[in-house]
C-alpha positions in Angstrom: -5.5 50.4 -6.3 -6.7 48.9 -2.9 -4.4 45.7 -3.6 -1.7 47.7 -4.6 -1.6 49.6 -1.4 -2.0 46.5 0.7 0.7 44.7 -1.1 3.0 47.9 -1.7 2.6 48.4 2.6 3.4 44.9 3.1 6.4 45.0 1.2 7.5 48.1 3.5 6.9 46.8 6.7 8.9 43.5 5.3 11.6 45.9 5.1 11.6 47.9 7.9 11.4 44.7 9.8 14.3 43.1 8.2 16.9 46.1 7.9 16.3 46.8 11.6 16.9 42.8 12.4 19.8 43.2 9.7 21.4 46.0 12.0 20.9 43.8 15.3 22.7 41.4 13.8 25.0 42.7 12.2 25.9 46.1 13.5 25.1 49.8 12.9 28.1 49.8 10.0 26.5 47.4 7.8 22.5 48.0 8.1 22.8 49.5 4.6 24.0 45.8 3.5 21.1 45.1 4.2 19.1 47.3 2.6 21.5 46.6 -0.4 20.2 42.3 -0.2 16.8 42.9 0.5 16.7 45.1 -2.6 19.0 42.4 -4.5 16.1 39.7 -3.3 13.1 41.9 -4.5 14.9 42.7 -8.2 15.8 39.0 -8.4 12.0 37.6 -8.1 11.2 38.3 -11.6 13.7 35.9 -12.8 13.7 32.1 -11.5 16.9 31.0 -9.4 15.4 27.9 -8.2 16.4 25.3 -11.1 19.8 25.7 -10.3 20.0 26.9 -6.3 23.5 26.0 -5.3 25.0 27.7 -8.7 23.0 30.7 -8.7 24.1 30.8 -4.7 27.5 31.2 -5.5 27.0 33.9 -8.2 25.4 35.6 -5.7 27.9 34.7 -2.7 31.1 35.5 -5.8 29.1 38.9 -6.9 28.9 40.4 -3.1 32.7 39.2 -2.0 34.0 40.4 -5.7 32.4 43.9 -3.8 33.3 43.7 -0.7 37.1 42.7 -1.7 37.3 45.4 -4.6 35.8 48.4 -2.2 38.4 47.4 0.8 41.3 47.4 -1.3 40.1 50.6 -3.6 40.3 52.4 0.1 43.6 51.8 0.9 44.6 54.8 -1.7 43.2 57.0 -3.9 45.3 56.5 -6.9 44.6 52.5 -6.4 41.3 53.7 -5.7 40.9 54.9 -9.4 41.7 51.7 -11.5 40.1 49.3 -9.1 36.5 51.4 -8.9 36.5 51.4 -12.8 37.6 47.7 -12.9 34.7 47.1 -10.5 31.8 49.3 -11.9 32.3 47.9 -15.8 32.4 44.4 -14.4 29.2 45.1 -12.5 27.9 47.2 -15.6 29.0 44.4 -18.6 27.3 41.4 -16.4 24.5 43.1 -15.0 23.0 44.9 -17.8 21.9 43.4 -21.2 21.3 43.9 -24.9 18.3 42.4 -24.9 17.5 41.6 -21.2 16.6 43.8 -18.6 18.9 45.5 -16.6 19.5 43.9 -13.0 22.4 46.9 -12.3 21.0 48.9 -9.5 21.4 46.7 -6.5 24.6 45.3 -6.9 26.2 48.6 -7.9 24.5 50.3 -4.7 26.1 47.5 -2.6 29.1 48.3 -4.2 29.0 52.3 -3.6 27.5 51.4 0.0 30.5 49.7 0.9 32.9 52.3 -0.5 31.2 55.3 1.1 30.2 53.4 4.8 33.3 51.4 5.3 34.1 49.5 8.6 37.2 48.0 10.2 37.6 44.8 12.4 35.0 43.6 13.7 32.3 45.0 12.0 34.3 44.1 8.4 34.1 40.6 9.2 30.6 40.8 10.6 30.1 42.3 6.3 31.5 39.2 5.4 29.2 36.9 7.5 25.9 39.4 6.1 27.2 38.9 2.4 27.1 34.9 3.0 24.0 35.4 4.8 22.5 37.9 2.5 23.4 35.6 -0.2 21.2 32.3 1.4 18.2 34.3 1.9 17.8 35.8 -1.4 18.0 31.9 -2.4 15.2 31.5 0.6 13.0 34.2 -1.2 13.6 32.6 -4.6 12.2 29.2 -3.1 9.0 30.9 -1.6 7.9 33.4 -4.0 9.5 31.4 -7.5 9.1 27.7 -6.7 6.8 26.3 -9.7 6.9 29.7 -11.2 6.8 28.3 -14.6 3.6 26.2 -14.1 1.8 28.7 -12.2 2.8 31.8 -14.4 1.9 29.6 -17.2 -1.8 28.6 -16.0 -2.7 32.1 -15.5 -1.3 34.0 -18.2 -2.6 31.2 -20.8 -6.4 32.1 -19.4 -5.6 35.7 -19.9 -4.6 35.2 -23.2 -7.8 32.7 -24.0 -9.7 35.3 -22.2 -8.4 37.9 -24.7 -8.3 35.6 -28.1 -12.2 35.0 -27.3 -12.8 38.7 -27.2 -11.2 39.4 -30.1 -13.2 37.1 -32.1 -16.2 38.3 -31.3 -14.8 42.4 -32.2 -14.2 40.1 -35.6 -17.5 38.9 -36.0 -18.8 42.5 -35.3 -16.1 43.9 -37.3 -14.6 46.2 -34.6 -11.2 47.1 -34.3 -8.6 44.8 -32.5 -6.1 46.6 -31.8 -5.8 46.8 -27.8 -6.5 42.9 -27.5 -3.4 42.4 -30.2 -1.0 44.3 -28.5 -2.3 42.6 -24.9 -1.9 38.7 -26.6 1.7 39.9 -27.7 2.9 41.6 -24.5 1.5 38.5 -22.5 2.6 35.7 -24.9 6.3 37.9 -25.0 6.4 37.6 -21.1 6.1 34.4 -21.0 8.2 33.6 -23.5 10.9 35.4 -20.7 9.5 33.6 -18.1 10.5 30.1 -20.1 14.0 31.5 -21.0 14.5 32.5 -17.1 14.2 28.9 -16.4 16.7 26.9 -18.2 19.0 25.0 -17.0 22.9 25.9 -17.8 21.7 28.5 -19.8 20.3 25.8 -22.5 18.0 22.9 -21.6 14.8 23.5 -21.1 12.6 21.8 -18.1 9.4 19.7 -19.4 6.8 22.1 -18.0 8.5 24.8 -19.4 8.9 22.6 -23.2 5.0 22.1 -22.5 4.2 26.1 -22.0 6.5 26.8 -25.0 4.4 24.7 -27.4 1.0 26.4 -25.5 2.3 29.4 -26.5 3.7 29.0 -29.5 -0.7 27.6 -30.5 -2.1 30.6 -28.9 0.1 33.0 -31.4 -0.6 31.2 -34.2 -4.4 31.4 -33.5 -4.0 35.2 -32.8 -1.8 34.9 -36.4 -4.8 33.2 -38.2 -7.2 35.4 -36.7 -5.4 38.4 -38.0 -5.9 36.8 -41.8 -9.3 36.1 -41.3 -9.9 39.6 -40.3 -8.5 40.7 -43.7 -10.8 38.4 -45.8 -13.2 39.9 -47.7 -15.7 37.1 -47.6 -15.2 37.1 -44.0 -19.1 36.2 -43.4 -18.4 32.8 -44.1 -16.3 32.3 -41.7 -18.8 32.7 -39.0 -18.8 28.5 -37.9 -15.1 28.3 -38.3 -14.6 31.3 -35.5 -17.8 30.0 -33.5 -16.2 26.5 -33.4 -13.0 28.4 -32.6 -14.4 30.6 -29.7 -16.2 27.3 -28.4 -12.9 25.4 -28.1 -10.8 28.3 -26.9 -13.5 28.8 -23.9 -13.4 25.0 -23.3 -9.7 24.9 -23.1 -9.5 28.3 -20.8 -12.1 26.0 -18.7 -10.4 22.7 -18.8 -12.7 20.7 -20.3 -11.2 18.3 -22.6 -13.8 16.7 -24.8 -12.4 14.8 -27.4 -14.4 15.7 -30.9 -14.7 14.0 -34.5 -12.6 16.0 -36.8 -14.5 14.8 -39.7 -17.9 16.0 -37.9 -16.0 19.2 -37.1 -15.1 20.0 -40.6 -18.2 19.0 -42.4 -19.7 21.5 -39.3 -17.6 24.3 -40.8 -18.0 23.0 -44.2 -18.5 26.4 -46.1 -16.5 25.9 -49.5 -16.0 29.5 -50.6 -13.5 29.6 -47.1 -9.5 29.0 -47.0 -9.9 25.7 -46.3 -6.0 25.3 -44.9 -7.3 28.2 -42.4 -9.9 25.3 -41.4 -6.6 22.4 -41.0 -4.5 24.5 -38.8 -6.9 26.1 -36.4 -8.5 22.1 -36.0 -4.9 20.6 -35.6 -4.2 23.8 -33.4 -7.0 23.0 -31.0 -5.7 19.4 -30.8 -2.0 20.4 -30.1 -3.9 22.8 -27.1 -5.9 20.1 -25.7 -3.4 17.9 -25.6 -0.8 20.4 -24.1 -3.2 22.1 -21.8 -4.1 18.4 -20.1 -0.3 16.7 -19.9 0.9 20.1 -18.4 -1.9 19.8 -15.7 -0.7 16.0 -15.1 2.6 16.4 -14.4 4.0 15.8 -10.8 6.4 18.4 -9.5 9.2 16.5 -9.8 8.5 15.7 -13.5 8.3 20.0 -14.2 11.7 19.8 -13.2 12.9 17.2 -15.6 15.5 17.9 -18.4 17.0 15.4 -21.2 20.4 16.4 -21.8 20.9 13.8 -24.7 23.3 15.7 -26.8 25.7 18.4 -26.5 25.2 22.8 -26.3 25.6 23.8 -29.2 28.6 26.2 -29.3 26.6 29.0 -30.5 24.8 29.0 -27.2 28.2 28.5 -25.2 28.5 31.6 -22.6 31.7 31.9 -24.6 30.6 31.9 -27.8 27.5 34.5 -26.4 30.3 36.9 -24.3 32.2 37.2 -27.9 29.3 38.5 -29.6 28.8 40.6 -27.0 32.0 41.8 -25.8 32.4 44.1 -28.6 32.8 48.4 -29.0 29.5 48.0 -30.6 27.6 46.5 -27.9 25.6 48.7 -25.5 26.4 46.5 -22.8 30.3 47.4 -23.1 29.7 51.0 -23.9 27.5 51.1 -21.0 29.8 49.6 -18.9 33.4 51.9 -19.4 30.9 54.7 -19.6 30.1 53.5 -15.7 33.3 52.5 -15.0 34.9 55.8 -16.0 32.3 58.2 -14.6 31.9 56.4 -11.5 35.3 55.9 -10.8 36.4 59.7 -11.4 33.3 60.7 -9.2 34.3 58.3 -6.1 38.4 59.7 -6.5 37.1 63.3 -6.6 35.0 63.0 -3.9 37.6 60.6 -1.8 40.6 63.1 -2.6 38.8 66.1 -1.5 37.1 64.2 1.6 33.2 65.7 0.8 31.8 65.2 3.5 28.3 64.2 1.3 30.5 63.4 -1.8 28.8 60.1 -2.0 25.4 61.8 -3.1 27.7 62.8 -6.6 28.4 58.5 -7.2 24.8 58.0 -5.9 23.7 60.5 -8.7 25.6 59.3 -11.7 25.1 55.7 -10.5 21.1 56.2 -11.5 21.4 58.8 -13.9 24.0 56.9 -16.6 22.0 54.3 -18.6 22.5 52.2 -21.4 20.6 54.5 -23.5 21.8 58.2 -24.2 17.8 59.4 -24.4 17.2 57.8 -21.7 20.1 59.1 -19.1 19.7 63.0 -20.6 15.4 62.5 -19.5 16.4 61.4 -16.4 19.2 64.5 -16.1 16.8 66.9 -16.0 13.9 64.9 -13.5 17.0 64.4 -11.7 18.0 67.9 -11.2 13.7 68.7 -10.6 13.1 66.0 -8.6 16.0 67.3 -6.2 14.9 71.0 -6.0 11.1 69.9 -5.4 12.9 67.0 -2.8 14.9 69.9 -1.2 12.4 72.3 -0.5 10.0 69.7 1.0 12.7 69.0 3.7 13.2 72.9 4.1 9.5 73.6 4.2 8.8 70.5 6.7 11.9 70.7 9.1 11.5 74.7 9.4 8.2 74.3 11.0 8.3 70.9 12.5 11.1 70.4 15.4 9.3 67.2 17.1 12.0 64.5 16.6 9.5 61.7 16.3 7.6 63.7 13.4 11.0 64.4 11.4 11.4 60.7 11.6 7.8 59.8 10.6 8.4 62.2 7.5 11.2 59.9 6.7 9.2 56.7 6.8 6.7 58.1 4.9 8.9 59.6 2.0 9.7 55.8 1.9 6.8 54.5 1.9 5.3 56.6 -1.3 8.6 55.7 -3.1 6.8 52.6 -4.7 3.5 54.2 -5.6 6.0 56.7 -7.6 4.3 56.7 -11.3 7.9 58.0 -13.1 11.7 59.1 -12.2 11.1 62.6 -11.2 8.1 61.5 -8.7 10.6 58.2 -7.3 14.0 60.9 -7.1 11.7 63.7 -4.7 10.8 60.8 -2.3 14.6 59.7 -2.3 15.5 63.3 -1.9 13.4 64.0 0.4 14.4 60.8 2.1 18.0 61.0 2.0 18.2 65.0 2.8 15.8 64.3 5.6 18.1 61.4 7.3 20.7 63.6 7.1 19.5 66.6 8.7 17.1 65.4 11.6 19.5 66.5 13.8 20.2 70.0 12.4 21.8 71.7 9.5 19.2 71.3 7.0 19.5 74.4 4.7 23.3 73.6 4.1 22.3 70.0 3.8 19.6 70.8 1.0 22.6 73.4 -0.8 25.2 70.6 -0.8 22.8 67.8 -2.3 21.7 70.4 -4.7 25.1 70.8 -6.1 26.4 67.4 -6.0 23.4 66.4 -7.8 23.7 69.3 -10.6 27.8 68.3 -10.7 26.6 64.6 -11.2 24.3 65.5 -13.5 27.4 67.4 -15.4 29.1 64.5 -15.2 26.6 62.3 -16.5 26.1 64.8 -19.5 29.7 64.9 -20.8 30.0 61.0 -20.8 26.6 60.8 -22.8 28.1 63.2 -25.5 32.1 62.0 -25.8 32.6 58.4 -23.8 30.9 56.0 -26.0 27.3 57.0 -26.4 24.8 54.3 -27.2 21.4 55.6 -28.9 18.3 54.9 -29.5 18.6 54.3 -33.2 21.7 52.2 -32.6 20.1 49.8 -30.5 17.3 49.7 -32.9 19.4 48.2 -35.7 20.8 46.4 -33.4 18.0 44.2 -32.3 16.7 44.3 -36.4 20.1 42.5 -37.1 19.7 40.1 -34.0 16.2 39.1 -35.2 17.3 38.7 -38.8 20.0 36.3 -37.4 18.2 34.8 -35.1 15.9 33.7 -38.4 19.0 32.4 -39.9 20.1 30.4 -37.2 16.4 28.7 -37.1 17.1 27.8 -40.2 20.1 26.3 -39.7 19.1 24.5 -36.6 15.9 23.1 -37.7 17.7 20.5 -40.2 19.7 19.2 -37.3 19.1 15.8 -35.4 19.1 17.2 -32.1 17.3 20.3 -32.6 14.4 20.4 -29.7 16.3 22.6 -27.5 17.6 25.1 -29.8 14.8 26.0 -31.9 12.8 26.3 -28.7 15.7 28.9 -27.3 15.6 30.5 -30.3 11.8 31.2 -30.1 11.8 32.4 -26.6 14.5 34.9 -27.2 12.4 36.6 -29.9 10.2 37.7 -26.6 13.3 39.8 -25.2 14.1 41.0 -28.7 10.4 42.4 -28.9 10.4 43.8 -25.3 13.1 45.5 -26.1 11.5 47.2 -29.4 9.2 48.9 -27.2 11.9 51.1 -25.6 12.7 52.3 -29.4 9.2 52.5 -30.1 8.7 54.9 -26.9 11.4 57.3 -28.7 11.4 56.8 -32.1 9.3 58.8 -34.6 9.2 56.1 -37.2 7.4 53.0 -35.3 5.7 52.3 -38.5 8.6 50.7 -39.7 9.6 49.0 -36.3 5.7 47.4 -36.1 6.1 46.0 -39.6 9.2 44.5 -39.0 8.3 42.9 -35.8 4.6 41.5 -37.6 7.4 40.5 -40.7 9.5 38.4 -38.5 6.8 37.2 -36.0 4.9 35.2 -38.8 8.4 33.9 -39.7 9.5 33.0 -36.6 6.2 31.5 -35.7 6.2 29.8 -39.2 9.3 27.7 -38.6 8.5 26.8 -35.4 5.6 25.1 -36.9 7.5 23.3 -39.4 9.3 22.4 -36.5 6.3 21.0 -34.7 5.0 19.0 -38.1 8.7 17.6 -38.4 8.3 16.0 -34.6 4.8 14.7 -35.3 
């Protein structure tokens, strides 16, 4: 907790500092820019932008003038208004959020409600344009400092907390304990860094060499925590006590980095107990050997070398963006249906509260901005922490600015409603620091009890809003994206199969693998819902082993 507070602090002053030296810069008009790129730079650190810098800078640059154009010419009427908002909220919605990846929505659609609802003229709209190019460097800057090497260093750490884990659980096997916690900690890790790997690639396909290094590490460390899983299910498992010693031995060497090469003759005849699988014995010595080797070379590689790629052949076209956007760009898809769903709600909200000139009409847009998600359960939760959140919010500010008229104090409650936003533990505790935040700002000068009424019902109209397109526009549940990802996994197996005949087949069957870590991550939003995770576990442990299985004919087939 003491790190957490240290790091969560520095994080706010980092702000604080920057949006103030933003709105020096820049101008009053456009210091919620930069709160808008400094939230852009902190969502964009969990993915790695550095392989391809000058690419991923004009994405960036394209995204925030795609905004800036979209919001100036949606003001110049309100029937214009209309069709361009929706145009620009699904775009932002379809290439921001995912079917399998996480969604990266909430900073650039901010930026885009920002510039719609605080918009500027002259000057000051040119001075936007210079803070989007700007914005759009440092995010790059941040990628370089916090991301550079991310692979390696990601890599080294989470493959000691997985040895760290595998050890334990041989020893709950040896004492026959249950495992259950240390299975579910190897997957989430090994899935995370399957995601990290993925993150990395260049054009979307080829695969740096540290990150073709980690892959195999990982792909070892499941298979162990797969052939530990058997062993636990022997019945003779007694006689398996030198095969897991020899196993926990060389798992704590390799965490360690000591590389002693060993006799696998004199490791066998060690094991040497006849009434044991004796394949069990094979793989988990030819294992060790594919780890050592790994382990070292991945240590020896200069940092130029991580970097390196062999494009000796062609993308396939199943791993074209094109051939990926078709799949996607479907009814089906809860991308697409989360996207109109946006675009529709979003723009309707912005042309109400632009045709009737509400004065706080952007705290409607704000609303169903953050309460429509891909996932209908999800959006109706956050409906009613929503509407909670902004009665507990409101009263706070009532309560607080009733009995404190010190200017200074007001604004310290501000900073401080802020600052407790990260430690939030769920929506509803995040939405009453934002409440209390936003209602605050707006009434430290006087007018809070009409303030507090008016966010009350723009929030309970948003949350309307958001309620009616979750029942009629396109609803995407739960249950539908859990036969989704079941018939993306059960492809996914049959594309392996396809691609592990081919010549050139180093890159895709190592895409192929990775992805299976978004496809699981994924599962646990189902499994956080659904009744029947029985099922769900099964299928994942089913498809896993498969997976995992062809990877190591794969593997065997380079050898």
């Amino acid at each position: 907790m003491k790190g957490k507070i240290i790091i969560n602090t520095i994080i706010f002053i980092f702000i604080i500092v920057f949006v103030k030296m933003f709105q020096s810069i820049f101008g009053v008009g456009n210091s919620l820019i930069g709160v808008t790129i400094i939230t852009t730079a902190l969502t964009l650190m969990e993915k790695d932008l550095t392989v391809a810098p000058f690419k991923n800078f004009f994405k960036i640059l394209g995204v925030n003038l795609f905004s800036l154009v979209f919001s100036v010419l949606a003001l110049q009427n309100v029937w214009l208004g209309l069709i361009l908002n929706f145009i620009a909220l699904f775009v932002i919605g379809y290439f921001f959020s995912g079917n399998l990846k996480k969604s990266i929505v909430v900073p650039f659609g901010l930026q885009y409600f920002f510039m719609l609802f605080y918009p500027v003229e002259g000057v000051e709209l040119f001075n936007r344009f210079i803070s989007l190019f700007f914005g759009s460097i440092f995010i790059m800057i941040i990628q370089f400092i916090v991301n550079k090497d991310k692979v390696f260093k990601t890599g080294t750490k989470s493959i000691n907390k997985i040895s760290d884990i595998i050890l334990a659980k041989i020893r709950l096997i040896q004492e026959n304990k249950e495992f259950n916690k240390e299975n579910l900690e190897i997957t989430e890790s090994i899935n995370y860094l399957k995601r990290v790997v993925y993150d990395k690639r260049v054009d979307d396909y080829y695969i740096t060499s540290d990150g073709i290094i980690v892959t195999d590490i990982i792909w070892s460390l499941e298979r162990i925590n797969i052939l530990l899983d058997k062993i636990s299910l022997e019945k003779n498992k007694q006689y398996y006590k030198n095969l897991l010693d020899y196993l926990y031995n060389e798992v704590k060497n390799i965490r360690d980095r000591k590389f002693e090469l060993k006799d696998i003759d004199a490791i066998k005849e060690y094991i040497g107990i006849k009434d044991i699988n004796r394949d069990y014995v094979n793989e988990i010595v030819d294992l060790i050997s594919i780890l050592y080797r790994e382990v070292e070379s991945i240590g020896s590689l200069s940092g130029k070398e991580k970097k390196t790629i062999k494009k000796e052949y062609d993308i396939p076209y199943h791993f074209h963006n094109i051939a990926i956007h078709k799949r996607n760009f479907n009814i089906d898809s809860a991308k697409v249906r989360y996207a109109i769903r946006l675009g529709i709600i979003g723009a309707i909200t912005a042309f109400i509260a632009k045709l009737f000139n509400f004065s706080e009409g952007r705290w409607m847009c704000f609303t169903i901005f953050s309460l429509i998600q891909p996932y209908v359960e999800t959006s109706n939760e956050r409906v009613k922490d929503r509407v909670i959140a902004t009665f507990i919010g409101g009263i706070i500010v009532l309560i607080a600015f009733g009995t404190i008229k010190n200017q200074t104090i007001r604004s310290a409650i501000i900073l401080l409603a802020g600052y407790l936003d990260p430690f939030s533990k769920n929506y509803r505790q995040k939405m009453v620091c934002i409440t209390v935040s936003a209602v605050a700002s707006a009434a430290i000068l006087g007018g809070t009890f009409k303030l507090v009424i008016t966010r009350i019902i723009f929030v309970i109209i948003g949350a309307l809003l958001t309620m009616f397109a979750n029942k009629y526009i396109f609803p995407y549940k739960i249950k539908d994206m859990k036969n989704y990802l079941f018939d993306v996994y059960n492809s996914l197996i049959n594309q392996m199969k396809e691609d592990i005949i081919e010549k050139h087949n180093d890159y895709s069957i190592r895409n192929l693998y990775l992805i299976t870590g978004f496809i699981e991550e994924r599962m646990k939003v189902a499994m956080s819902i659904n009744n029947n995770n029985k099922e769900i576990n099964e299928f994942l442990e089913r498809n896993r082993f498969k997976v995992n299985s062809m990877y190591k004919d794969f593997v065997n087939t380079k050898k």
